[in-house]
LOLUMZA-204238 format. One record per residue (C-alpha): residue number from 0; residue in three letters; x, y, z. Coordinates in Angstrom, 1 decimal, padded with zeros to 4 digits, always signed. Each point is the difference from the previous one (the first is absolute). Example, Ala and Ser with C-alpha at 12.3 -4.5 7.8 and 13.67 -1.06 7.14 Angstrom:
// LOLUMZA-204238
<zavo nr="0" rest="ALA" u="+012.3" v="-004.5" w="+007.8"/>
<zavo nr="1" rest="SER" u="+001.4" v="+003.4" w="-000.7"/>
// end
This chain:
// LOLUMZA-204238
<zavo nr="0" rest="UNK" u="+110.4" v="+015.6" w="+014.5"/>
<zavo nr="1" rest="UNK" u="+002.1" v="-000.7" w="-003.4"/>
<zavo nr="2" rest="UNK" u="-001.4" v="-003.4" w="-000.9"/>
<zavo nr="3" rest="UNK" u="-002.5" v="-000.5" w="-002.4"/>
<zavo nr="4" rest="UNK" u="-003.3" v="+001.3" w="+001.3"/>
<zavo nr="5" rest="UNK" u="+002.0" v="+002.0" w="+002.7"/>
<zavo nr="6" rest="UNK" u="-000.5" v="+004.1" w="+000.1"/>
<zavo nr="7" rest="UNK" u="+003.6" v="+000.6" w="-002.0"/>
<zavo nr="8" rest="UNK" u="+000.3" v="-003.6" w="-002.6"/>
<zavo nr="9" rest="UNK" u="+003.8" v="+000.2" w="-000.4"/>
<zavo nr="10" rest="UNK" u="+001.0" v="-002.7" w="-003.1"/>
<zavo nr="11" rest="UNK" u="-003.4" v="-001.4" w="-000.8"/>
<zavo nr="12" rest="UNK" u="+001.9" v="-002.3" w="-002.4"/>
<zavo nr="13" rest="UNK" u="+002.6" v="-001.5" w="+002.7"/>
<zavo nr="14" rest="UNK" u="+002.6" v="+002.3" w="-001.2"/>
<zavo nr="15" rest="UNK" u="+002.7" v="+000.0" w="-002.3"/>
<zavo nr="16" rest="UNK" u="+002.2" v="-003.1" w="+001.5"/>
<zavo nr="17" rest="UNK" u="-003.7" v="-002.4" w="-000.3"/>
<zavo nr="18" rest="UNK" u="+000.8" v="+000.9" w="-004.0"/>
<zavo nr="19" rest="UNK" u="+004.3" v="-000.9" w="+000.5"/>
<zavo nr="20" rest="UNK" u="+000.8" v="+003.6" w="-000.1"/>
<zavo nr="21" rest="UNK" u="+000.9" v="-000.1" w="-003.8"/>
<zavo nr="22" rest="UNK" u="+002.3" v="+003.5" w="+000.1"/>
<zavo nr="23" rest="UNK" u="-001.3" v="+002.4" w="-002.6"/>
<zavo nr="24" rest="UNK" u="-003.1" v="-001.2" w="-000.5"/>
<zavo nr="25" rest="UNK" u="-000.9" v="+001.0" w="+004.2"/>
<zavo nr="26" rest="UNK" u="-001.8" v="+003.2" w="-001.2"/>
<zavo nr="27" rest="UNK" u="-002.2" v="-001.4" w="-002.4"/>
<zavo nr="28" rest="UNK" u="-001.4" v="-002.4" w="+001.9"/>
<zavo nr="29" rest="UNK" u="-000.5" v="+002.5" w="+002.6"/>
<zavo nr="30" rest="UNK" u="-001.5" v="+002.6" w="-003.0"/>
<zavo nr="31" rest="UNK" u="-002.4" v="-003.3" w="-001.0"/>
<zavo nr="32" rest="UNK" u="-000.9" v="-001.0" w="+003.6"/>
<zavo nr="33" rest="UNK" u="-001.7" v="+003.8" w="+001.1"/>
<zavo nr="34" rest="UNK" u="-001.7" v="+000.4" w="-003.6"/>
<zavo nr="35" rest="UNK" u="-001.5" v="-003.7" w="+000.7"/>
<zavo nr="36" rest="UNK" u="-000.6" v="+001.5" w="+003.3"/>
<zavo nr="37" rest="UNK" u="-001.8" v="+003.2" w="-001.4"/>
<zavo nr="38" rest="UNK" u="-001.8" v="-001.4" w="-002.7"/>
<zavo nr="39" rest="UNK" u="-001.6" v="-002.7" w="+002.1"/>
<zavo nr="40" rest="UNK" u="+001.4" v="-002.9" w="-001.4"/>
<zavo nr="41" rest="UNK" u="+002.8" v="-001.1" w="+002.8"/>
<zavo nr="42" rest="UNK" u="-002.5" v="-003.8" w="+000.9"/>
<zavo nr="43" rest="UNK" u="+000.3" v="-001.4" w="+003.0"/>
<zavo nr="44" rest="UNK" u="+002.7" v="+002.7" w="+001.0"/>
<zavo nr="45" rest="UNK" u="-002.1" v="+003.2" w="-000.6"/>
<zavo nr="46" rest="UNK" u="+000.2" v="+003.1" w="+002.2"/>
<zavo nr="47" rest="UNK" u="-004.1" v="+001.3" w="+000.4"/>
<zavo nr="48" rest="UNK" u="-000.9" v="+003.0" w="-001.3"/>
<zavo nr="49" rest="UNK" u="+004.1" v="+000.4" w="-000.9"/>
<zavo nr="50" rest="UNK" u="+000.3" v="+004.1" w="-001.4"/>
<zavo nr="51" rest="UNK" u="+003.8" v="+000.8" w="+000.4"/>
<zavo nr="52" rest="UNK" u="+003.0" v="-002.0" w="-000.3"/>
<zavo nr="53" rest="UNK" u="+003.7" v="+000.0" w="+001.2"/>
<zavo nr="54" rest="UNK" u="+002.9" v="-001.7" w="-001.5"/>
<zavo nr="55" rest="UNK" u="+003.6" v="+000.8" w="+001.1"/>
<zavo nr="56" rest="UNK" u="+003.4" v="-001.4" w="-001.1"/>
<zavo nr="57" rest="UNK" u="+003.2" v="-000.3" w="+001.0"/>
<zavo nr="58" rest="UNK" u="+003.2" v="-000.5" w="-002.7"/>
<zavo nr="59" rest="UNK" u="+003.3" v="-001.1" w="+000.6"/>
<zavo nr="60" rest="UNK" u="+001.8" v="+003.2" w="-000.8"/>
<zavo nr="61" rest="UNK" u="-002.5" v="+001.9" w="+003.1"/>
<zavo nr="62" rest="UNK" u="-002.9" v="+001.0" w="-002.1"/>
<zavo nr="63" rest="UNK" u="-003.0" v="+000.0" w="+001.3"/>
<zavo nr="64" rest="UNK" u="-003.0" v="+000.2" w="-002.5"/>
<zavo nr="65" rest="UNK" u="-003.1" v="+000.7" w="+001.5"/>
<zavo nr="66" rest="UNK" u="-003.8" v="+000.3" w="-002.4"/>
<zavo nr="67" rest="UNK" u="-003.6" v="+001.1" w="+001.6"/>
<zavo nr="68" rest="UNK" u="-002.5" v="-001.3" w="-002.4"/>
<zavo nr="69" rest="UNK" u="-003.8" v="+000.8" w="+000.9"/>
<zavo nr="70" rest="UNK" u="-003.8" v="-001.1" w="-002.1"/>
<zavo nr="71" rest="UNK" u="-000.5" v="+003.3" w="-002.4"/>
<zavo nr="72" rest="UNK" u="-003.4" v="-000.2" w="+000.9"/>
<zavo nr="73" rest="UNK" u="+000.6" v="+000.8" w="+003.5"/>
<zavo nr="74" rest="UNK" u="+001.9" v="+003.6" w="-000.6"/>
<zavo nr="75" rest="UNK" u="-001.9" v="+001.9" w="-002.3"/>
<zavo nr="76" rest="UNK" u="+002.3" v="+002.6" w="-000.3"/>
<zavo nr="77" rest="UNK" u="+002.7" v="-002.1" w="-001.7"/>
<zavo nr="78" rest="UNK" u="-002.8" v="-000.8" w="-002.3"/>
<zavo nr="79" rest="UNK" u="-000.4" v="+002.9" w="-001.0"/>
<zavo nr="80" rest="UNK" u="+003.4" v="+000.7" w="-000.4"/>
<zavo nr="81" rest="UNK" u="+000.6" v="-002.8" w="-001.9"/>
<zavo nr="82" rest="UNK" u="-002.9" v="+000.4" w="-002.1"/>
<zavo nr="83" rest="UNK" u="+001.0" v="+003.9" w="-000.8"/>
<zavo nr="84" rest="UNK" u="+003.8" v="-000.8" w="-000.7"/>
<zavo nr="85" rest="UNK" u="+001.7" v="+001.7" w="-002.6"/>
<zavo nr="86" rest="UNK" u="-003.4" v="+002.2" w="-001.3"/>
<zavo nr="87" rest="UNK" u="+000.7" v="+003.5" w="-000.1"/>
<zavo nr="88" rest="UNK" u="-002.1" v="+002.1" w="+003.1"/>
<zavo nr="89" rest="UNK" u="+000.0" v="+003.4" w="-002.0"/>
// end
């Protein structure tokens, strides 16, 4: 169910111990692995038809960092939002 090809792909990229687990730099490769993911671009490792992404942390001190990332495309309504920001709607 959470491999590769599976109905829920959990760490399409073998995780973050296959990369030695380089502290600090865990979230970025996360970041980099779902926009590789969403963009089409992951190889061999690619989720198909990939639209939302999940990556979630978890720091020494407790914290617990979580980001949803999603293709723009996909949710119009951020589009437009995104598109309209910041213009005044008098």
């Amino acid at each position: 169910m959470t491999a590769l090809g599976g109905k829920l792909p959990v760490n399409t990229s073998g995780g973050l111990k296959s990369k030695g687990h380089p502290v600090g730099a865990t979230g970025v490769a996360q970041v980099i692995e779902i926009a590789r993911q969403l963009r089409g671009e992951a190889g061999p490792r690619q989720v198909k038809g990939a639209r939302v992404g999940l990556t979630q942390n978890m720091g020494g001190t407790g914290a617990a960092p979580s980001s949803t990332f999603s293709r723009p495309s996909r949710l119009g309504f951020l589009d437009r939002r995104v598109r309209d920001h910041g213009q005044s709607r008098t």
